[in-house]
N, CA, C and O atoms as a GROMACS GRO file, in nm:
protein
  440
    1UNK      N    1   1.186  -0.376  -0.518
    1UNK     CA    2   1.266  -0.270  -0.462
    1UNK      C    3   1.230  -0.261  -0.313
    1UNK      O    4   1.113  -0.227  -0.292
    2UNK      N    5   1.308  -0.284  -0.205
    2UNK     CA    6   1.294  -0.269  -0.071
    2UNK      C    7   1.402  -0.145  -0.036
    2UNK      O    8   1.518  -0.110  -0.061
    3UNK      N    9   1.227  -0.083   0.076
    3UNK     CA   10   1.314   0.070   0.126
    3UNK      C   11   1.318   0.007   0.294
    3UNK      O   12   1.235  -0.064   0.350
    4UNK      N   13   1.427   0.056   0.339
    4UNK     CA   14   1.404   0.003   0.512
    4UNK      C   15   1.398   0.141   0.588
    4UNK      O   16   1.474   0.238   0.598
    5UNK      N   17   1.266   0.103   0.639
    5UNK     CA   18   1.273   0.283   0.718
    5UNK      C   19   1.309   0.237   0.898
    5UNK      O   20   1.255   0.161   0.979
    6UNK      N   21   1.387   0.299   0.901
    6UNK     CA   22   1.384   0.314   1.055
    6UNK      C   23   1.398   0.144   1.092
    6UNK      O   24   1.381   0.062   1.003
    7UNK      N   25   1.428   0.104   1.220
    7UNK     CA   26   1.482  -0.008   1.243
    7UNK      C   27   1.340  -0.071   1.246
    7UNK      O   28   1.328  -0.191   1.270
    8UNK      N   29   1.230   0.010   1.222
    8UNK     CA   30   1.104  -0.064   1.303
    8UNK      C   31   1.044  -0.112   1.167
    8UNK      O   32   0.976  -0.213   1.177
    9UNK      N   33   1.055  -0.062   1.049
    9UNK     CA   34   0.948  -0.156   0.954
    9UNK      C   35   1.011  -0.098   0.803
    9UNK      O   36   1.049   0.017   0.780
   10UNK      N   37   1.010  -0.192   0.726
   10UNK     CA   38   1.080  -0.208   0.579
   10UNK      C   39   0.946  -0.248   0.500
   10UNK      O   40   0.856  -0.323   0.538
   11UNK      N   41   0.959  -0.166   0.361
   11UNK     CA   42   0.866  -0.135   0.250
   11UNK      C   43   0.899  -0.219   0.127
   11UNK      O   44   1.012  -0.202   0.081
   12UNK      N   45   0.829  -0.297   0.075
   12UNK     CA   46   0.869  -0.371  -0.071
   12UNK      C   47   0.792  -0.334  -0.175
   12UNK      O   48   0.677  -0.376  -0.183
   13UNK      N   49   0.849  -0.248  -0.270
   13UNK     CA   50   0.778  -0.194  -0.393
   13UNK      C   51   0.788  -0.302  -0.502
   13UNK      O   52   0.898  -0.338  -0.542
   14UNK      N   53   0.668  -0.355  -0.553
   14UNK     CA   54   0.688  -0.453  -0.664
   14UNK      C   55   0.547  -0.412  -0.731
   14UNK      O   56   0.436  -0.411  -0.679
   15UNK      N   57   0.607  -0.360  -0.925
   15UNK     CA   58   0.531  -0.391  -0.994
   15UNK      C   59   0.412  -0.527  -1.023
   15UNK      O   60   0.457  -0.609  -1.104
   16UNK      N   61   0.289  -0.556  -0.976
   16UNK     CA   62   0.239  -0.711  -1.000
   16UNK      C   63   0.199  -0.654  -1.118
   16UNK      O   64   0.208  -0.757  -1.185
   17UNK      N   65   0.159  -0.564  -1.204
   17UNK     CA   66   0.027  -0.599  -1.353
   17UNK      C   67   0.011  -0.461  -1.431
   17UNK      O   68  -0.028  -0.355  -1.382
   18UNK      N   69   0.041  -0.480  -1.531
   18UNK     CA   70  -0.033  -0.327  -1.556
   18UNK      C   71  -0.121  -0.181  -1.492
   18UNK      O   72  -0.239  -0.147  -1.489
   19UNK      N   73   0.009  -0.122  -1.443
   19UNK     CA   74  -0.079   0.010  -1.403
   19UNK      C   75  -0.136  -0.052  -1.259
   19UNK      O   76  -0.234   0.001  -1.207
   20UNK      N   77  -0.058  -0.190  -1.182
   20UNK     CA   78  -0.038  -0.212  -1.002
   20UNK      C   79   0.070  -0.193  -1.001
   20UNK      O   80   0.161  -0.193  -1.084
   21UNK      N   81   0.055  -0.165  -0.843
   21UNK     CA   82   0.195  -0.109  -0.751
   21UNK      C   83   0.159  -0.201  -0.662
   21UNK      O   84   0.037  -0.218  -0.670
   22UNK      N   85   0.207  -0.270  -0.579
   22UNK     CA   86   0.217  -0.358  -0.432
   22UNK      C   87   0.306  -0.352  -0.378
   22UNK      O   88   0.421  -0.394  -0.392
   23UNK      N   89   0.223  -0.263  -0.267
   23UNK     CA   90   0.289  -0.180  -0.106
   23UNK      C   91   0.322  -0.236  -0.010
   23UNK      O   92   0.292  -0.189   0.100
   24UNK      N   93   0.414  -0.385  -0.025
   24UNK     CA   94   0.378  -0.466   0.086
   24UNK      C   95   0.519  -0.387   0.236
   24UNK      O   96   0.628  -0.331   0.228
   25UNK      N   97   0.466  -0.413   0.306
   25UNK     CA   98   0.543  -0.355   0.438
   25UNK      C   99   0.556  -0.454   0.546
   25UNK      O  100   0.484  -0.554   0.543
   26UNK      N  101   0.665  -0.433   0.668
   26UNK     CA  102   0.680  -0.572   0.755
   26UNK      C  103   0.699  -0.469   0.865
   26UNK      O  104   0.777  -0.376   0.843
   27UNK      N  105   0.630  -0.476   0.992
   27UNK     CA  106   0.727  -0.472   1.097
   27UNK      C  107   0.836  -0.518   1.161
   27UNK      O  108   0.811  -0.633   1.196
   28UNK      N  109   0.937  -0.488   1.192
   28UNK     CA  110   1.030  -0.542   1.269
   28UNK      C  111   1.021  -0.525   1.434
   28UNK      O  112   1.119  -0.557   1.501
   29UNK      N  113   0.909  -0.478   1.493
   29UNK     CA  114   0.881  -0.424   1.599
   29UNK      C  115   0.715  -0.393   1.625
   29UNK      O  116   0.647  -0.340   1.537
   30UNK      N  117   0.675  -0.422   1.720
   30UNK     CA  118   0.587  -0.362   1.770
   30UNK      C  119   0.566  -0.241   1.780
   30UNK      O  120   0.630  -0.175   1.861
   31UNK      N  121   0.427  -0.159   1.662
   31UNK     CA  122   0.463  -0.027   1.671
   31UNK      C  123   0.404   0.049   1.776
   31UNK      O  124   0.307   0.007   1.839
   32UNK      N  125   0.467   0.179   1.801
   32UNK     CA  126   0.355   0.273   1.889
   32UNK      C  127   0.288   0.421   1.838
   32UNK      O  128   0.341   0.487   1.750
   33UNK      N  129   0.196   0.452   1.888
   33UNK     CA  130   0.140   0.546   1.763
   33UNK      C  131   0.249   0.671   1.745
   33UNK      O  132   0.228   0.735   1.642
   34UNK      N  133   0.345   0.712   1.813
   34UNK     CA  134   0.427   0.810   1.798
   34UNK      C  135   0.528   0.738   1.691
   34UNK      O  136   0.594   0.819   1.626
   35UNK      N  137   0.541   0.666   1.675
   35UNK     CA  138   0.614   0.633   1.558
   35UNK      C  139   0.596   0.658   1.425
   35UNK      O  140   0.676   0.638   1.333
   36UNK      N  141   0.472   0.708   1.420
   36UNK     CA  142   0.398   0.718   1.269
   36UNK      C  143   0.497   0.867   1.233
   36UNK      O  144   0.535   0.888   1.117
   37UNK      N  145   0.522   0.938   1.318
   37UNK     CA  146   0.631   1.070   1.329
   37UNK      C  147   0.725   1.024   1.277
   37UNK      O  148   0.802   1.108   1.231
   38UNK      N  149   0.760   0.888   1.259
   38UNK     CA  150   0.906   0.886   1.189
   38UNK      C  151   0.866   0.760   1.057
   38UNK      O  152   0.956   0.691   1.009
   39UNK      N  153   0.747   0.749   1.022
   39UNK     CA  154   0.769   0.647   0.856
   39UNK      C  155   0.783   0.721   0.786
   39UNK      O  156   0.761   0.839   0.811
   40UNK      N  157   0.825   0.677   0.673
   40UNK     CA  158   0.844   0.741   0.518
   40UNK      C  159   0.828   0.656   0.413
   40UNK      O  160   0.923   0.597   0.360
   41UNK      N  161   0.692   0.643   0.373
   41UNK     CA  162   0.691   0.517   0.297
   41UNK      C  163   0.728   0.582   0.149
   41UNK      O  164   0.731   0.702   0.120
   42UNK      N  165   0.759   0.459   0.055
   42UNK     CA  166   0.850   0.483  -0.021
   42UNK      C  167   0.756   0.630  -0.108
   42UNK      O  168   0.636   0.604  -0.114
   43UNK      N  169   0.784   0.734  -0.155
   43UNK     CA  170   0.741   0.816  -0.215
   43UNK      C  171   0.623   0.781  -0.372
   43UNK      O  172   0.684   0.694  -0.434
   44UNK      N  173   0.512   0.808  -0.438
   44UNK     CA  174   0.477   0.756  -0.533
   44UNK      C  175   0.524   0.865  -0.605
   44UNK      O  176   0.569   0.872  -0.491
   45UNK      N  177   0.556   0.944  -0.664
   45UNK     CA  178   0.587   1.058  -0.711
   45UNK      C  179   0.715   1.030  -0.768
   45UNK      O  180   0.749   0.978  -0.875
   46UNK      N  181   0.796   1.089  -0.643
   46UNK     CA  182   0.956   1.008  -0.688
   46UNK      C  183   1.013   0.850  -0.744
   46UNK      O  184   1.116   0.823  -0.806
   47UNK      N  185   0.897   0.758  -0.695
   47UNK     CA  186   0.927   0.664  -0.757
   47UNK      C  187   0.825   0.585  -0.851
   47UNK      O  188   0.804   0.464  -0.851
   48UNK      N  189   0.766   0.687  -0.933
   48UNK     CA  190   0.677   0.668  -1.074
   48UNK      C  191   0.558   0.586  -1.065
   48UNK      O  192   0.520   0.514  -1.157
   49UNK      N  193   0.484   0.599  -0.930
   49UNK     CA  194   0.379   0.514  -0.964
   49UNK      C  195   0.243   0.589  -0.863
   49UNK      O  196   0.188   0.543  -0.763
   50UNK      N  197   0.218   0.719  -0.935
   50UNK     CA  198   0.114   0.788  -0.873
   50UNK      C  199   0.012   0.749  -0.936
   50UNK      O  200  -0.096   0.732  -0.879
   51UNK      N  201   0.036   0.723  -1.107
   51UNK     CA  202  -0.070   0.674  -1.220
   51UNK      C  203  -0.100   0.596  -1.210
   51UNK      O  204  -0.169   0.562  -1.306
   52UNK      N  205  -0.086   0.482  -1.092
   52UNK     CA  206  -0.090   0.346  -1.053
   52UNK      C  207  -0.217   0.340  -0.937
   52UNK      O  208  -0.254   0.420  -0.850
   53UNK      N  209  -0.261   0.209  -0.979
   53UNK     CA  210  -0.327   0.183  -0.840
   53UNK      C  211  -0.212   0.127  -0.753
   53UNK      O  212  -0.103   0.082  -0.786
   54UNK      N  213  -0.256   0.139  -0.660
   54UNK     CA  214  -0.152   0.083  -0.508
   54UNK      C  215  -0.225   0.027  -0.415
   54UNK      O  216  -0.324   0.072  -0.358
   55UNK      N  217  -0.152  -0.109  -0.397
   55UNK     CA  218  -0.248  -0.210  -0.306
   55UNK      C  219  -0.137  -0.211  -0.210
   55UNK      O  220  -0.021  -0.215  -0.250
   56UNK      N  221  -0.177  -0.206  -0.046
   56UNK     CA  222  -0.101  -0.190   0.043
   56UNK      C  223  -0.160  -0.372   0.104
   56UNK      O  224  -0.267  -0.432   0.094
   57UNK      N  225  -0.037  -0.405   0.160
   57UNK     CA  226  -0.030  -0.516   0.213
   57UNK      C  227   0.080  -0.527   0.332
   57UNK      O  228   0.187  -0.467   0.325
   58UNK      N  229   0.043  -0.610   0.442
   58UNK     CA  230   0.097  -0.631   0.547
   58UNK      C  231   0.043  -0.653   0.680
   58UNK      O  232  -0.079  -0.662   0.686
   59UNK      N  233   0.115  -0.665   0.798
   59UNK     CA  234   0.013  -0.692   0.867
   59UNK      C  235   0.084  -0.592   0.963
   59UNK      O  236   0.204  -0.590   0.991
   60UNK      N  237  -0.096  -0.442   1.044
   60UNK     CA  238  -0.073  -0.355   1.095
   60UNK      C  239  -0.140  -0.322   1.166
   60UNK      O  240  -0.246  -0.382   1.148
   61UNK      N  241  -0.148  -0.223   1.289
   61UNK     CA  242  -0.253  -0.218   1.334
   61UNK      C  243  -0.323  -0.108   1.239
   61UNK      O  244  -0.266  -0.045   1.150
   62UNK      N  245  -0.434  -0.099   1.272
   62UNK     CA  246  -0.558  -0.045   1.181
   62UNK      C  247  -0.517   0.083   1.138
   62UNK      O  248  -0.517   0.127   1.023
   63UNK      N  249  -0.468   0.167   1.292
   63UNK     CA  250  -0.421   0.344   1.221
   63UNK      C  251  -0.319   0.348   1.114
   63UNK      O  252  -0.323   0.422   1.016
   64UNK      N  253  -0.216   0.250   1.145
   64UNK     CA  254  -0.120   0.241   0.993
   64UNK      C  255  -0.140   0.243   0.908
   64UNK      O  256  -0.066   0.302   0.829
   65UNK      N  257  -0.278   0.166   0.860
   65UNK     CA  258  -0.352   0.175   0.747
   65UNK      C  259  -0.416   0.311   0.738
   65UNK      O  260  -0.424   0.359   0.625
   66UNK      N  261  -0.466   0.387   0.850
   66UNK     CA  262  -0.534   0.496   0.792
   66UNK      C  263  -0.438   0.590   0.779
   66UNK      O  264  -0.462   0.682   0.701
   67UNK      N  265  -0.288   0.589   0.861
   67UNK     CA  266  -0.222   0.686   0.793
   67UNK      C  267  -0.138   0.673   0.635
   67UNK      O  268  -0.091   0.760   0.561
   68UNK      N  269  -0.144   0.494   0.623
   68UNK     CA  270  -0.086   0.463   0.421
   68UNK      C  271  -0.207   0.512   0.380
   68UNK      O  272  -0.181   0.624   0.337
   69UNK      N  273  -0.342   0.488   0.366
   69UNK     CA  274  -0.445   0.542   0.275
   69UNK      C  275  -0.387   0.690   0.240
   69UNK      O  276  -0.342   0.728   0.132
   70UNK      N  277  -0.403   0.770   0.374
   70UNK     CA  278  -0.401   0.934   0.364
   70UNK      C  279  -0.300   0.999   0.284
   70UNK      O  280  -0.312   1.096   0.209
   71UNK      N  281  -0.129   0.884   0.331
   71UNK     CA  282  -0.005   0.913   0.254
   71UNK      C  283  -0.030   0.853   0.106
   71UNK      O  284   0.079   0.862   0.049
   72UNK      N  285  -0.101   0.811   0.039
   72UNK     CA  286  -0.116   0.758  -0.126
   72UNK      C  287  -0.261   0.801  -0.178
   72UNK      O  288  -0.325   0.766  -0.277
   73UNK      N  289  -0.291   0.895  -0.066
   73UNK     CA  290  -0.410   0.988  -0.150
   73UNK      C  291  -0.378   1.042  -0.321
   73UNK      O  292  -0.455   1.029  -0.416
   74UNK      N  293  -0.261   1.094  -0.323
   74UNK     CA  294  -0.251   1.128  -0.446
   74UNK      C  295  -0.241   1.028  -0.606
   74UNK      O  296  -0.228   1.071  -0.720
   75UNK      N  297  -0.255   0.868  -0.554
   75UNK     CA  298  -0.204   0.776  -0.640
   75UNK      C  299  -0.372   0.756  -0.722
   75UNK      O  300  -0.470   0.813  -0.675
   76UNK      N  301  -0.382   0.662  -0.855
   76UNK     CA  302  -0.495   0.641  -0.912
   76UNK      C  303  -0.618   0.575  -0.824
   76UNK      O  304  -0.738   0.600  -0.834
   77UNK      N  305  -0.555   0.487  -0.739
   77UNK     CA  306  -0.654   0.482  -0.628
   77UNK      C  307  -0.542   0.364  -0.531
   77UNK      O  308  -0.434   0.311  -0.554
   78UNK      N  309  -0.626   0.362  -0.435
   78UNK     CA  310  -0.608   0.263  -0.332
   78UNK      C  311  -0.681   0.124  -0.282
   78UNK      O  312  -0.793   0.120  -0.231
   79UNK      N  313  -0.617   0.038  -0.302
   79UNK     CA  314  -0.662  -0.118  -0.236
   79UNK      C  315  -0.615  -0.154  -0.122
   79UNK      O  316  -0.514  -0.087  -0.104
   80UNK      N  317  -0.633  -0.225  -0.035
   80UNK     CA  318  -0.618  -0.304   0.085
   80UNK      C  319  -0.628  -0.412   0.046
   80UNK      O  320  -0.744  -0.448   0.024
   81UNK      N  321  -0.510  -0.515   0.016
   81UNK     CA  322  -0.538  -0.665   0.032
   81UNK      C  323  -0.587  -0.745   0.139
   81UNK      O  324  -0.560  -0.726   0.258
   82UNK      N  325  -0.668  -0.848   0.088
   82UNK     CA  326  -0.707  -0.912   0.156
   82UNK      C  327  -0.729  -1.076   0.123
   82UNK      O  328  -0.821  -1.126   0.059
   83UNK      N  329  -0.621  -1.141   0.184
   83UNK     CA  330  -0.562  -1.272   0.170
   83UNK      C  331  -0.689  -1.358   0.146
   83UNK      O  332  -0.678  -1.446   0.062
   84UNK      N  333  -0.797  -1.343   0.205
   84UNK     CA  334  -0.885  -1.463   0.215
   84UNK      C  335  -1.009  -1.420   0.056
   84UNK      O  336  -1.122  -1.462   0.031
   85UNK      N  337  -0.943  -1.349   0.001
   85UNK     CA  338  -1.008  -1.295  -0.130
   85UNK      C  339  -0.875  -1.306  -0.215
   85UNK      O  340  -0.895  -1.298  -0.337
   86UNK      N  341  -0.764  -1.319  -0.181
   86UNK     CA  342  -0.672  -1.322  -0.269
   86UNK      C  343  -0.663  -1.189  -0.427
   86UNK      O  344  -0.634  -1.197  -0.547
   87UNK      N  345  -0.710  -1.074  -0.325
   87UNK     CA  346  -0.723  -0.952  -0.439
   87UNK      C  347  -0.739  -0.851  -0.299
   87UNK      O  348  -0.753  -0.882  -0.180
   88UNK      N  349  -0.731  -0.712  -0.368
   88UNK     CA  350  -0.685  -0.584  -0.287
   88UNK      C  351  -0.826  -0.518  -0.364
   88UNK      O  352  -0.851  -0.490  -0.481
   89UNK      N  353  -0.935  -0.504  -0.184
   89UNK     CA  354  -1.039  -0.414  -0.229
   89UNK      C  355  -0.990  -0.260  -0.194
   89UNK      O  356  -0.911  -0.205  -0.117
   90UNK      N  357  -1.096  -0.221  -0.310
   90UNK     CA  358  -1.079  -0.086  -0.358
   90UNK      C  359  -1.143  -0.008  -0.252
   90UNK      O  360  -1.263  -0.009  -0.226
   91UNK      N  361  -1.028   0.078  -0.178
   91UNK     CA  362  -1.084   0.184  -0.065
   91UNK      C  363  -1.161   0.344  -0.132
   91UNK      O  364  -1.272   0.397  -0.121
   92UNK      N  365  -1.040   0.375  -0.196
   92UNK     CA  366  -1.064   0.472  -0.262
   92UNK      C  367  -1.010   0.491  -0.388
   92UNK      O  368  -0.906   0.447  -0.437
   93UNK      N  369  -1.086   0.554  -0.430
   93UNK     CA  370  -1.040   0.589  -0.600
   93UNK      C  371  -1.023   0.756  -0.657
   93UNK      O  372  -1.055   0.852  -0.586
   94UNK      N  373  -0.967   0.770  -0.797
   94UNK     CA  374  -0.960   0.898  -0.871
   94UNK      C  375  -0.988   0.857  -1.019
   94UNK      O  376  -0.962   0.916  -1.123
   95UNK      N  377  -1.039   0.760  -1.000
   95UNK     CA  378  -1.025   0.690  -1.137
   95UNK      C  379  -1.203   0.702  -1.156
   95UNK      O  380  -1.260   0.720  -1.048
   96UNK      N  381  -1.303   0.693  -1.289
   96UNK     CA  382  -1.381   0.654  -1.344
   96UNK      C  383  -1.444   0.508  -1.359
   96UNK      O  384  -1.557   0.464  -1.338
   97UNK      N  385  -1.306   0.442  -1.411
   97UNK     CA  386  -1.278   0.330  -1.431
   97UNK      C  387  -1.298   0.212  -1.306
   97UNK      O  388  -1.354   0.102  -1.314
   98UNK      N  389  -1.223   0.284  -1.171
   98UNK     CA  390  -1.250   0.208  -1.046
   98UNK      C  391  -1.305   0.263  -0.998
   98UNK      O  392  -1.309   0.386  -1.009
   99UNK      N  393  -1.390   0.174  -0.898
   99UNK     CA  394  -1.496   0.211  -0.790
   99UNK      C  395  -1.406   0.148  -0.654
   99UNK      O  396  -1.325   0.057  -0.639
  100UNK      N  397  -1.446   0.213  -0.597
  100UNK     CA  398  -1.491   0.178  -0.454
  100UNK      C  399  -1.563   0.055  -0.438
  100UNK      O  400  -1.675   0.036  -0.484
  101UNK      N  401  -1.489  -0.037  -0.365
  101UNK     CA  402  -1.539  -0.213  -0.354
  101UNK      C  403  -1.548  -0.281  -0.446
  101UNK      O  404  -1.635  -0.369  -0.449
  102UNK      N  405  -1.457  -0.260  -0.556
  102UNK     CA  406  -1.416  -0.325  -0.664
  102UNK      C  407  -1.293  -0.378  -0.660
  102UNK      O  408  -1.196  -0.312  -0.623
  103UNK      N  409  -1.285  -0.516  -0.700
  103UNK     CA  410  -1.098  -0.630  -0.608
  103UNK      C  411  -1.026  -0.617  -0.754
  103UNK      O  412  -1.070  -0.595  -0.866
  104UNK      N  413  -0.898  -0.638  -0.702
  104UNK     CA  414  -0.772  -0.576  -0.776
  104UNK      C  415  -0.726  -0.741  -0.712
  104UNK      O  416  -0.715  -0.770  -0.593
  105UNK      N  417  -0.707  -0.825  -0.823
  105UNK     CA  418  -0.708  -0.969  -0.796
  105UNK      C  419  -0.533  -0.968  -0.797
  105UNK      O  420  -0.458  -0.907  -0.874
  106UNK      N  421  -0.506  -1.042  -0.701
  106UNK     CA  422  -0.362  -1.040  -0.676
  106UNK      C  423  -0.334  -1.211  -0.725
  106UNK      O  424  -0.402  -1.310  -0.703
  107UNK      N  425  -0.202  -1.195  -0.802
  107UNK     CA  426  -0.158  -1.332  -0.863
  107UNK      C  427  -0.079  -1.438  -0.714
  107UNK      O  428   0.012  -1.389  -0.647
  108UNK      N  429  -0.120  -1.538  -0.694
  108UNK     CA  430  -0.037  -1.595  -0.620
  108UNK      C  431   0.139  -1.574  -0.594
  108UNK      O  432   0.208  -1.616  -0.686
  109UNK      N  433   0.209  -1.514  -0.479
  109UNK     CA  434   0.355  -1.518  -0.500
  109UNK      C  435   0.408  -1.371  -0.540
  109UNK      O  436   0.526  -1.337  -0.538
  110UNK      N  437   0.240  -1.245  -0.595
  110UNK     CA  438   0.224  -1.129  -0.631
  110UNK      C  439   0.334  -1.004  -0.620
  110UNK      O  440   0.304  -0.892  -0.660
   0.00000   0.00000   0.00000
């Protein structure tokens, strides 16, 4: 499922695995930090996957990432992929089950 926000960067929601979500996102533009005033990444709430872990993927500068962490605070936890591990470490969690620096192994093509 692809959401396109704003001319500057488009969101791809894809189920990879039981109870994952993969957040992958693209710029179409070079961002600037006043822009963060206008994303809307796709909702987890409205679109059923708060009970989910959510691995965000793409390539951003660093605050983007700290403002997706802050916006999917409410989800089972959060990963950051990371290509040269081929799995999404665990930033934060709500879960028991996950920790913090524990990889959420992503399938090739994911």
């Amino acid at each position: 499922m692809e959401y396109l926000n704003n001319d500057f960067i488009s969101f791809e929601v894809k189920d990879i695995g039981e109870g994952i979500t993969l957040i992958h996102f693209e710029l179409k533009r070079q961002l600037e930090p006043q822009d963060l005033k206008n994303i809307h990444p796709p909702d987890p709430v409205k679109n059923k996957f708060s009970k989910k872990i959510v691995v965000l993927s793409g390539r951003a500068p660093i605050w983007l990432y700290g403002f997706l962490v802050h916006f999917y605070h409410p989800v089972k936890a959060i990963a950051i992929f990371d290509p040269r591990l081929e799995a999404g470490v665990v930033v934060e969690s709500h879960t028991k089950e996950i920790e913090v620096g524990d990889l959420i192994k992503i399938e090739e093509g994911g």
